[in-house]
MOPAC internal coordinates of N, CA, C and O (Angstrom, degrees):
PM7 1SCF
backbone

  N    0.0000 0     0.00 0     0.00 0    0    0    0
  C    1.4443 1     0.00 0     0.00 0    1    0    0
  C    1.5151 1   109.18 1     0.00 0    2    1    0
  O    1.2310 1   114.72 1   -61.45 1    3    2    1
  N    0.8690 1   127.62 1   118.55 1    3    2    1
  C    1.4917 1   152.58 1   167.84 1    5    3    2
  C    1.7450 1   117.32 1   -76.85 1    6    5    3
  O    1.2310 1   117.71 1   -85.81 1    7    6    5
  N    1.1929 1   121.97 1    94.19 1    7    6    5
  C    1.4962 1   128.39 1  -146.59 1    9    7    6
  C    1.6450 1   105.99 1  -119.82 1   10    9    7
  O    1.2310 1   121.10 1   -77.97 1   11   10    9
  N    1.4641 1   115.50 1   102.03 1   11   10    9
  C    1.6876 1   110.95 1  -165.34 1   13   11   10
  C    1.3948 1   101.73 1  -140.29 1   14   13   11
  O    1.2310 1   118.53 1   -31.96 1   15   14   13
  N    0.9936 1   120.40 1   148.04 1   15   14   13
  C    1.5431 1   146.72 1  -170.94 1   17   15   14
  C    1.5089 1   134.21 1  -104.51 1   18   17   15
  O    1.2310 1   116.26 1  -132.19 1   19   18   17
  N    1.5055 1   124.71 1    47.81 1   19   18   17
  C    1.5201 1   120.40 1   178.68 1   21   19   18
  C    1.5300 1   117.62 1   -66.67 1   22   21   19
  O    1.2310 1   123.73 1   -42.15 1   23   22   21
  N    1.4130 1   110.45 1   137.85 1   23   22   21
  C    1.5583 1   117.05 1   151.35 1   25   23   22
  C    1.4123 1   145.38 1  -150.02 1   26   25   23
  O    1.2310 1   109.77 1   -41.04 1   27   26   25
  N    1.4059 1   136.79 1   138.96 1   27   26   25
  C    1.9861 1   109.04 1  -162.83 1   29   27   26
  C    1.1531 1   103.20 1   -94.98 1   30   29   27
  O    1.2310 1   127.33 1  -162.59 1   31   30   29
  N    1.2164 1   103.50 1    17.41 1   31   30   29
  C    2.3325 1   102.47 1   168.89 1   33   31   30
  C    1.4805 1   113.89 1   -62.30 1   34   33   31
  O    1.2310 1   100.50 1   -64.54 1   35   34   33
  N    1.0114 1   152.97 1   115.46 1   35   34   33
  C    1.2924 1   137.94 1  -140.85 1   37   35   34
  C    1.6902 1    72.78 1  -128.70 1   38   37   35
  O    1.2310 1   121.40 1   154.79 1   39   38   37
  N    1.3689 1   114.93 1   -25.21 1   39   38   37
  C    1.9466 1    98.80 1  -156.00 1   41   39   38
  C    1.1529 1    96.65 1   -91.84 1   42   41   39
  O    1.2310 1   100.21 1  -162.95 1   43   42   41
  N    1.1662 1   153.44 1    17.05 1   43   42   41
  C    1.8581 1   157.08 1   170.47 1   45   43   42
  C    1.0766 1    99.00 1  -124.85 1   46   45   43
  O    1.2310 1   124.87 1   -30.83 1   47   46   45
  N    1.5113 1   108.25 1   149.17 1   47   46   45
  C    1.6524 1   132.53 1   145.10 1   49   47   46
  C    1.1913 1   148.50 1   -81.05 1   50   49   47
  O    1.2310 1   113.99 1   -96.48 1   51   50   49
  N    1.0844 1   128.99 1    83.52 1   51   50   49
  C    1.2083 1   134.35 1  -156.79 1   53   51   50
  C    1.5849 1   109.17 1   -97.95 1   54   53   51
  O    1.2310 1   119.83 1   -50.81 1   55   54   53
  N    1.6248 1   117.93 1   129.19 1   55   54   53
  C    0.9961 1   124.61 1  -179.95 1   57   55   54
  C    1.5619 1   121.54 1  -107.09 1   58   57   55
  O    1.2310 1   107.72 1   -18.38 1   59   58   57
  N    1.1889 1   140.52 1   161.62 1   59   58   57
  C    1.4788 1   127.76 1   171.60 1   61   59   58
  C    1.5719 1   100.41 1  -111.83 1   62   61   59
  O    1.2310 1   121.55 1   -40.11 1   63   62   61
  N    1.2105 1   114.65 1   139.89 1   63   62   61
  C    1.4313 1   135.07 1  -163.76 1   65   63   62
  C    1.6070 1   102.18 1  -126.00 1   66   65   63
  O    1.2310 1   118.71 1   -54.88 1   67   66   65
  N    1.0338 1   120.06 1   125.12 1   67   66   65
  C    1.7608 1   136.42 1   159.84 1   69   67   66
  C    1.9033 1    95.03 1    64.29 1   70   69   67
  O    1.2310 1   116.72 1  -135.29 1   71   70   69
  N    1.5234 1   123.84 1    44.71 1   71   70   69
  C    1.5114 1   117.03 1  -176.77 1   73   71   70
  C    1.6298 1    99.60 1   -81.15 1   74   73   71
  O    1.2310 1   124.28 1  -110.30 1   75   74   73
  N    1.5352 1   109.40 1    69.70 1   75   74   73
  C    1.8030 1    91.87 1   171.12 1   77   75   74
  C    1.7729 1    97.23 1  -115.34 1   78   77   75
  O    1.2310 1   125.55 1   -28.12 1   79   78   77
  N    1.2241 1   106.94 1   151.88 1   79   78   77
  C    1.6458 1   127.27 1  -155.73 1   81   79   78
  C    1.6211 1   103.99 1   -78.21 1   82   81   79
  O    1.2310 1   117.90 1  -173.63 1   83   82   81
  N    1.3487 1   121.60 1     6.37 1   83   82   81
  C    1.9907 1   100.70 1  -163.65 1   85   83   82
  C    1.9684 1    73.40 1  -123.03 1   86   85   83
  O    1.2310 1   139.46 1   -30.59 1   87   86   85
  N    1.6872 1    79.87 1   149.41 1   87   86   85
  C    1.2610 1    94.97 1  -175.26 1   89   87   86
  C    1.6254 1    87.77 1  -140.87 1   90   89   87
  O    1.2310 1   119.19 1    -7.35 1   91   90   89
  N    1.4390 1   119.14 1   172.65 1   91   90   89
  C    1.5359 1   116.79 1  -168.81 1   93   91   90
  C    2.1956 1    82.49 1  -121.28 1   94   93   91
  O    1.2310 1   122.45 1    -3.89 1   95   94   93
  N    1.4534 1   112.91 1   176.11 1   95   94   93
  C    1.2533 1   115.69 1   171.93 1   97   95   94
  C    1.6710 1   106.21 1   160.59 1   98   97   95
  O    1.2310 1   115.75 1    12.88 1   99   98   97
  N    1.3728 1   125.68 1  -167.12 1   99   98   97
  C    1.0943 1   125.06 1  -170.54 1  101   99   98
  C    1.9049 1   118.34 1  -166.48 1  102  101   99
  O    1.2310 1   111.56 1   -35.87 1  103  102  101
  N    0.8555 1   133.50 1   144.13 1  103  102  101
  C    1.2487 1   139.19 1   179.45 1  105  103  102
  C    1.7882 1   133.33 1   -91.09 1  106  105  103
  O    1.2310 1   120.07 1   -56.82 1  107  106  105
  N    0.7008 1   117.46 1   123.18 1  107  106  105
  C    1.8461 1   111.28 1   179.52 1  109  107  106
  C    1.5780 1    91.61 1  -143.04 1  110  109  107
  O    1.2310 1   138.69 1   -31.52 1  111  110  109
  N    1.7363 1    81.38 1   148.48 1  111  110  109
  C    1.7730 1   100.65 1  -171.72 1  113  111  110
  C    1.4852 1   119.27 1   172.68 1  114  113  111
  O    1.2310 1   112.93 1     5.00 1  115  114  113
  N    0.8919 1   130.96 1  -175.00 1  115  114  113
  C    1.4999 1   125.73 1  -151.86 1  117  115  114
  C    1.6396 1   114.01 1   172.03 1  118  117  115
  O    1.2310 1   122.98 1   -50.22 1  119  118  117
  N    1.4859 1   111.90 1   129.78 1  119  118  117
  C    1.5179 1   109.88 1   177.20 1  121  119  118
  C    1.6541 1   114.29 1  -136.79 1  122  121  119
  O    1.2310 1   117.11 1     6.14 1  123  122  121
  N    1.3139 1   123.10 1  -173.86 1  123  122  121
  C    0.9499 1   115.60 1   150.20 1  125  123  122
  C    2.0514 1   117.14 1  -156.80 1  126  125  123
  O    1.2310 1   132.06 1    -6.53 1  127  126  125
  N    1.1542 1    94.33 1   173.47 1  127  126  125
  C    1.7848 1   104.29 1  -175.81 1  129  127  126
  C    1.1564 1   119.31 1  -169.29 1  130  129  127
  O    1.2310 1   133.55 1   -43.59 1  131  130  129
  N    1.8867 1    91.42 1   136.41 1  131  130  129
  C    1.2700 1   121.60 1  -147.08 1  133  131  130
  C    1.7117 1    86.82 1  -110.14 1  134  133  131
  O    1.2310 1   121.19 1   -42.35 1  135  134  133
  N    1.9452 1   115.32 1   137.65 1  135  134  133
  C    0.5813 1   116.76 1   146.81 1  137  135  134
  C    1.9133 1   139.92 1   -78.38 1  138  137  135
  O    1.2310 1   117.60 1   -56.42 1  139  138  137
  N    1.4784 1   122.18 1   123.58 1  139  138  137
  C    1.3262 1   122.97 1  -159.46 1  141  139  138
  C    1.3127 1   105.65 1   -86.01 1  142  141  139
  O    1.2310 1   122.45 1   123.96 1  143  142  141
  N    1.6469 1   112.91 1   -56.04 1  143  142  141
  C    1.3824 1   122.35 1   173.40 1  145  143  142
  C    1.5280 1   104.66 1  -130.06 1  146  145  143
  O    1.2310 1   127.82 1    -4.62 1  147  146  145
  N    1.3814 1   102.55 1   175.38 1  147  146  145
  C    1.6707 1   113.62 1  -174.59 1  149  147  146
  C    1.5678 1    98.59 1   -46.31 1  150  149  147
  O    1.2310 1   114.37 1   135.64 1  151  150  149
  N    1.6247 1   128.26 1   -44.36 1  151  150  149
  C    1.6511 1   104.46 1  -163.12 1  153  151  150
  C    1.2973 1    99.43 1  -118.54 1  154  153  151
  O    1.2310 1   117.74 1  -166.22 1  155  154  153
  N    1.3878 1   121.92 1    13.78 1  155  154  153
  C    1.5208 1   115.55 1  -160.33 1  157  155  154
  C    2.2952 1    84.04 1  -109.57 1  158  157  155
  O    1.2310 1   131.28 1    -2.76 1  159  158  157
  N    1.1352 1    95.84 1   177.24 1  159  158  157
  C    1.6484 1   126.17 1   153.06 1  161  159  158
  C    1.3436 1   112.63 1   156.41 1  162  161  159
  O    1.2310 1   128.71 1    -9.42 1  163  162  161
  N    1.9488 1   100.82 1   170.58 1  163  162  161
  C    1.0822 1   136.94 1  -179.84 1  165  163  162
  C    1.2517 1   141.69 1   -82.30 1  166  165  163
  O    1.2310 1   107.57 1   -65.21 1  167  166  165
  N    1.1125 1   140.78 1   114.79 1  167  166  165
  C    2.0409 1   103.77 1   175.41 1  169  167  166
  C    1.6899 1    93.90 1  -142.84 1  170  169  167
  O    1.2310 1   128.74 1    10.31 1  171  170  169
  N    1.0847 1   100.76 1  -169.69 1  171  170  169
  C    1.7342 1   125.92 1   163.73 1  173  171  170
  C    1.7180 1   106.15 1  -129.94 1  174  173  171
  O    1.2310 1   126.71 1   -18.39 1  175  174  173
  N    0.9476 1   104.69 1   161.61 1  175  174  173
  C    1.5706 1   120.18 1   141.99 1  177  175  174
  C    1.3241 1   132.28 1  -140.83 1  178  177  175
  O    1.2310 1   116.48 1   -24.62 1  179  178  177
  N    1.1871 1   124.30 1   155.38 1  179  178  177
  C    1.4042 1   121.61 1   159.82 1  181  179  178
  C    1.7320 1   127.63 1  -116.60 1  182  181  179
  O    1.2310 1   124.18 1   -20.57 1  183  182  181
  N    1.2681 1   109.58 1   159.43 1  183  182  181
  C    1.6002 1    93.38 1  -166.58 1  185  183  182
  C    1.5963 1    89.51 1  -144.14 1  186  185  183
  O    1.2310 1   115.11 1   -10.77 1  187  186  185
  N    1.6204 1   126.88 1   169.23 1  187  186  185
  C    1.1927 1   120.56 1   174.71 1  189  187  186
  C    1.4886 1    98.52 1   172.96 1  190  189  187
  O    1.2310 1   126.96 1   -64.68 1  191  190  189
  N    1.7683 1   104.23 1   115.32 1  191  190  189
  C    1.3858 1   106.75 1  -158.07 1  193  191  190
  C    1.4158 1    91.82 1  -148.59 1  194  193  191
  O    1.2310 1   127.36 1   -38.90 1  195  194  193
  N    1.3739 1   103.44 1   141.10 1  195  194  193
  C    1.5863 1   138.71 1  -176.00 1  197  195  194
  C    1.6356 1   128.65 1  -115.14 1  198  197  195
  O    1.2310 1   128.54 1   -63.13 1  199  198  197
  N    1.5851 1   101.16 1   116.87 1  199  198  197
  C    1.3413 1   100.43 1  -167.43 1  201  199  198
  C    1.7306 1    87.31 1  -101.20 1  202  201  199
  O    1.2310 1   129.55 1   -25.05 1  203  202  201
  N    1.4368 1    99.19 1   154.95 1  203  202  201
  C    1.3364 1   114.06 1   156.73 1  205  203  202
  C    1.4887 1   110.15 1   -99.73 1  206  205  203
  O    1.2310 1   117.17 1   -75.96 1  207  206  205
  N    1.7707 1   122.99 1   104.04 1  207  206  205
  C    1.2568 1   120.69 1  -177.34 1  209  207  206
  C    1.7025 1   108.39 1  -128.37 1  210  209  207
  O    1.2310 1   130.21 1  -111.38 1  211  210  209
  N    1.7550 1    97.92 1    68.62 1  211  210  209
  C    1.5722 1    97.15 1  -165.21 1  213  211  210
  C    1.7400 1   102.90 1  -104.97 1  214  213  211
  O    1.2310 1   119.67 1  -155.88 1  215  214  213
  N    1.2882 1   118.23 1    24.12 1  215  214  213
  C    1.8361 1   114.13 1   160.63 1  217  215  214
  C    1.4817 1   127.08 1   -97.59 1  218  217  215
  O    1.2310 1   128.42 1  -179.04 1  219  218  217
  N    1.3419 1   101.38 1     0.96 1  219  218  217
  C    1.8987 1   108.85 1  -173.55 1  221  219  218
  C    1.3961 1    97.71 1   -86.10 1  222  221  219
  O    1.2310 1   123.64 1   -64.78 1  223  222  221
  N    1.6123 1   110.63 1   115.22 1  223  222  221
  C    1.4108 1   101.50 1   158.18 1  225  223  222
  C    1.5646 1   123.07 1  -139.30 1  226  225  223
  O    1.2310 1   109.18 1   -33.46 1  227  226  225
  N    1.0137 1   137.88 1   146.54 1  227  226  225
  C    1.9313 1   114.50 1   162.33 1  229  227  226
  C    1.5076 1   108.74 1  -124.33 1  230  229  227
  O    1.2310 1   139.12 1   -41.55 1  231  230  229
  N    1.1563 1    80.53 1   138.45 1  231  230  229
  C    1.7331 1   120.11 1   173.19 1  233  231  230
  C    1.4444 1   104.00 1   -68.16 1  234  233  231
  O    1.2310 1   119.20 1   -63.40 1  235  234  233
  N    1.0636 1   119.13 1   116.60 1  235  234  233
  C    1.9672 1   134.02 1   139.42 1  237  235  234
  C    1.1026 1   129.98 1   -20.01 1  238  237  235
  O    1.2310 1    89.27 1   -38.76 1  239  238  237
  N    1.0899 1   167.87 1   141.24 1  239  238  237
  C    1.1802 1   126.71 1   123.83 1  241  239  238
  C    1.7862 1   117.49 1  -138.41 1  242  241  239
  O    1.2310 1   108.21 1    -4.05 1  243  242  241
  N    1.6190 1   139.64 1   175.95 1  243  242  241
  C    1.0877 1   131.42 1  -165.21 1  245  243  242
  C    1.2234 1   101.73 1   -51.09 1  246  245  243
  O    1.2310 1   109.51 1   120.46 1  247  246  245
  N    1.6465 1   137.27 1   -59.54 1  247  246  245
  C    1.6503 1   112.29 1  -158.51 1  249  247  246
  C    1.8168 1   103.46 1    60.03 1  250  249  247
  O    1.2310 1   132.87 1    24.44 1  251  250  249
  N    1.2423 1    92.74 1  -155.56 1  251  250  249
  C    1.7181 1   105.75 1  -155.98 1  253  251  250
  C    1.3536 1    79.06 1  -106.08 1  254  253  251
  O    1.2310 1   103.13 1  -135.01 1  255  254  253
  N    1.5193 1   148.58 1    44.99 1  255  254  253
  C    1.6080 1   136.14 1  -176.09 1  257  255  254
  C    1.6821 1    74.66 1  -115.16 1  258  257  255
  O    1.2310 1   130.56 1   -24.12 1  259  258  257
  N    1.8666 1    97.24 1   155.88 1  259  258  257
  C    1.6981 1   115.69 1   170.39 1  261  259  258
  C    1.3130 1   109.49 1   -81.26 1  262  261  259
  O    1.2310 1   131.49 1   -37.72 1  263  262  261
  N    1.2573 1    95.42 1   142.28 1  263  262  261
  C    1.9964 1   114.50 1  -178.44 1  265  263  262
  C    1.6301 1   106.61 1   -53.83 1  266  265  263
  O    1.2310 1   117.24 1  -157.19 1  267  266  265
  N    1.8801 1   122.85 1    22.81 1  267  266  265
  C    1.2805 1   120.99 1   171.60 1  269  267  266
  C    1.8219 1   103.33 1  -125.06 1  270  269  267
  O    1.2310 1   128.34 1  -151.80 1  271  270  269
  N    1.3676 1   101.54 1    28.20 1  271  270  269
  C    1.3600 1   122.83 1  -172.62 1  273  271  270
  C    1.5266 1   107.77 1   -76.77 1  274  273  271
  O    1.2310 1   120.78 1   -81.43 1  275  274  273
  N    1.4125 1   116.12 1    98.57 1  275  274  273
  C    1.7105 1   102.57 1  -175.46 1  277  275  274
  C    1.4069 1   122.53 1   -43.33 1  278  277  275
  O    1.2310 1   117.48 1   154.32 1  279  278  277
  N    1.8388 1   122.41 1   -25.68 1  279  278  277
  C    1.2345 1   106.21 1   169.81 1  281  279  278
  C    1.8176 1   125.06 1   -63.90 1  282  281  279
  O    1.2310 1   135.10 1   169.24 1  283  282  281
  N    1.4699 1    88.38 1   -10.76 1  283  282  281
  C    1.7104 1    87.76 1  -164.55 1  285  283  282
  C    2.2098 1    98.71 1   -96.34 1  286  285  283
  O    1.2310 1   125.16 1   145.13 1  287  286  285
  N    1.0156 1   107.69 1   -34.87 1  287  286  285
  C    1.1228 1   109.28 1  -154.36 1  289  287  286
  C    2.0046 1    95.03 1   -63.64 1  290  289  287
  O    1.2310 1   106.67 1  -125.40 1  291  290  289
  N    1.2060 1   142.40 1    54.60 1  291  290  289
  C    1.2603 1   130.87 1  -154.85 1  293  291  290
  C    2.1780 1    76.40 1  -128.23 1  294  293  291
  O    1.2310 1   130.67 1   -26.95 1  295  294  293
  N    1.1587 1    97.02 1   153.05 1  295  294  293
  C    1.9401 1   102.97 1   152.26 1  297  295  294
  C    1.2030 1   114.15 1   -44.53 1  298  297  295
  O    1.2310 1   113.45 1   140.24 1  299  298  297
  N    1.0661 1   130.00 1   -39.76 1  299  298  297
  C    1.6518 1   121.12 1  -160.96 1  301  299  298
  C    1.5722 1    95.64 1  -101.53 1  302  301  299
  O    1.2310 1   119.55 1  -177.42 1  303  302  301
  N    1.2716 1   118.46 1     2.58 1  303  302  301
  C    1.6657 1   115.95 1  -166.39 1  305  303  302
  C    1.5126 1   127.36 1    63.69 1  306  305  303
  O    1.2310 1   121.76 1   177.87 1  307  306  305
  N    0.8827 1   114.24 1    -2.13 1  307  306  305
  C    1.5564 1   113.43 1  -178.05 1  309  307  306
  C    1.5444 1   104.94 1  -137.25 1  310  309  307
  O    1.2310 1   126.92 1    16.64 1  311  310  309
  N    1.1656 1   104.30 1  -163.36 1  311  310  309
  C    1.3834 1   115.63 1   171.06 1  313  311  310
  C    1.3793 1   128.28 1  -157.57 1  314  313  311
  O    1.2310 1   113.53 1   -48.60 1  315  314  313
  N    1.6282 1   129.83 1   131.40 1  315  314  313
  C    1.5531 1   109.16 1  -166.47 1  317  315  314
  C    1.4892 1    91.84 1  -141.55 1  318  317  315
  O    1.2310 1   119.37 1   -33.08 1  319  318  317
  N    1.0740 1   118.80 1   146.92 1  319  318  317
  C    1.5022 1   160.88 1  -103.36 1  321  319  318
  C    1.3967 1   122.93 1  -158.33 1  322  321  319
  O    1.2310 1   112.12 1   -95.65 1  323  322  321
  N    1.8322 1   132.46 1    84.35 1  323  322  321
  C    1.1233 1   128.89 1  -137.30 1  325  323  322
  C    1.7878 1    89.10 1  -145.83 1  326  325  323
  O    1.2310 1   125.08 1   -35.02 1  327  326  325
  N    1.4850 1   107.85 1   144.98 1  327  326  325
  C    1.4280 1   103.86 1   178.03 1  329  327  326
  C    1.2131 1   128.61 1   -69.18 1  330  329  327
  O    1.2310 1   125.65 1   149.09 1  331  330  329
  N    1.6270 1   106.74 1   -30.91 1  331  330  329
  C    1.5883 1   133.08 1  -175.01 1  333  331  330
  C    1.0030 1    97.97 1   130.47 1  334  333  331
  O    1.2310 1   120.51 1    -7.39 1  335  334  333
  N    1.4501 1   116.62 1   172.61 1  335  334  333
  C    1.3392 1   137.59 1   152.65 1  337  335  334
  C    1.6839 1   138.50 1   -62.88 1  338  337  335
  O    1.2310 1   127.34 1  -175.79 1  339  338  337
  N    1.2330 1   103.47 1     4.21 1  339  338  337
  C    1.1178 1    96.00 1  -164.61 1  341  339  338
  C    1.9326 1    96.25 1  -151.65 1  342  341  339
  O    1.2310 1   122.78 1   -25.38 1  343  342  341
  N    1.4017 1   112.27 1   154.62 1  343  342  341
  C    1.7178 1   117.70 1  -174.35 1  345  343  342
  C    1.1195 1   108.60 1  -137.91 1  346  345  343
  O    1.2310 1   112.80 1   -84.46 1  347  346  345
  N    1.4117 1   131.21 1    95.54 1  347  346  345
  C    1.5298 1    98.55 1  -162.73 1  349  347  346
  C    1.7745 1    95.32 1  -115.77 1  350  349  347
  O    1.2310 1   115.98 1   -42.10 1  351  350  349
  N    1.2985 1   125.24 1   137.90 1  351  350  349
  C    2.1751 1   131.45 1   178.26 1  353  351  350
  C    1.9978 1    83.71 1  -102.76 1  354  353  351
  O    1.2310 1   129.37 1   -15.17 1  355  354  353
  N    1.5665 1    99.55 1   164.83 1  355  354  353
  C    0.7482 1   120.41 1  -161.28 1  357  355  354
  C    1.7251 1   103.71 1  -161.18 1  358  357  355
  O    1.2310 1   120.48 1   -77.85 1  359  358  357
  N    1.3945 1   116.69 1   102.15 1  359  358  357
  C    1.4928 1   109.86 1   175.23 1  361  359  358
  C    1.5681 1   120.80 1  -142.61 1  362  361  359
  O    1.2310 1   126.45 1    -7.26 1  363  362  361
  N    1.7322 1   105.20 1   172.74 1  363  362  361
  C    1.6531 1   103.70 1  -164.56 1  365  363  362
  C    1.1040 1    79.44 1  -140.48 1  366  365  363
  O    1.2310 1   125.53 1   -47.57 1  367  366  365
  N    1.9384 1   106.98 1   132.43 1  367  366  365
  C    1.2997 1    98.98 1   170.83 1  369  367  366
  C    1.6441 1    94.07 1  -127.31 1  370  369  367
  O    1.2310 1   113.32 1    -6.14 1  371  370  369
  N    1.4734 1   130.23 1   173.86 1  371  370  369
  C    1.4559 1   157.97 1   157.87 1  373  371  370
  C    1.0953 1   111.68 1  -116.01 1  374  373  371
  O    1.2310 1   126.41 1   -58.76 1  375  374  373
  N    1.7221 1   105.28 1   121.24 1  375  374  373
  C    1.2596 1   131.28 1   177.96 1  377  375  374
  C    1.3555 1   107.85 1  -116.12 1  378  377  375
  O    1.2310 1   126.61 1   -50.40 1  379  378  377
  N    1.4677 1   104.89 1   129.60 1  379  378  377
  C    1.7085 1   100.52 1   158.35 1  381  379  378
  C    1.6918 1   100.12 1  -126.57 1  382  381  379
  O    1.2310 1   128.00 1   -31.46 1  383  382  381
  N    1.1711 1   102.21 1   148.54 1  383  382  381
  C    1.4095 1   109.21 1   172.49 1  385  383  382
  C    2.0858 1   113.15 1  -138.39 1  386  385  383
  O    1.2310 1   135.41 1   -10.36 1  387  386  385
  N    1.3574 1    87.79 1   169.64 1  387  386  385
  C    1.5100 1   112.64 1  -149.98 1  389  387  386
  C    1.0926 1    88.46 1  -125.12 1  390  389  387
  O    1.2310 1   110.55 1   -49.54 1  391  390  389
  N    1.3322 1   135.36 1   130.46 1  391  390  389
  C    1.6322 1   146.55 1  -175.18 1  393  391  390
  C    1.8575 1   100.81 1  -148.57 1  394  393  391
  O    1.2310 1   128.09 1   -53.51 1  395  394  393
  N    1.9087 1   102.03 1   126.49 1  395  394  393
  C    1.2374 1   104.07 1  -161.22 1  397  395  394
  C    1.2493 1    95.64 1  -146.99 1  398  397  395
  O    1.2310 1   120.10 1   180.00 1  399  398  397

């Protein structure tokens, strides 16, 4: 996972916190294929896999923005900024194959 941070707030500071790239996760999925002719066939698949990518976060902070700055106005004064815990892809593929 590749974890990056754009923004056009120029008046806050925003920091990136814990951006390291390995994330742990796992795959489940299932297809099937139909033979058409003796060397030809068909199939689908499906696939659907979940990373756990819950250490990426960035921090807020005042910058040159006024102390009525919604990032600032929080209890803790700042504000930090996390994707979630969880990533989940989702795909369908079509296969044909050729057997010779």
């Amino acid at each position: 996972m590749k974890n990056s941070f754009a923004t056009s707030n120029g008046a806050n500071s925003f920091t990136e916190i814990d951006s390291k790239e390995d994330a742990w996760g796992y795959t489940m999925g299932g297809g099937i294929e139909a033979k058409v002719s003796d060397n030809f066939s068909i199939g689908a698949r499906y696939l659907w896999t979940r990373y756990n990518v819950n250490d990426y976060r960035v921090d807020v902070g005042a910058g040159s923005a006024p102390a009525t700055n919604p990032f600032l106005i929080t209890p803790s004064g700042g504000t930090s900024m996390n994707r979630g815990d969880k990533f989940d892809t989702q795909s369908v593929m079509v296969t044909t194959s050729f057997r010779f």
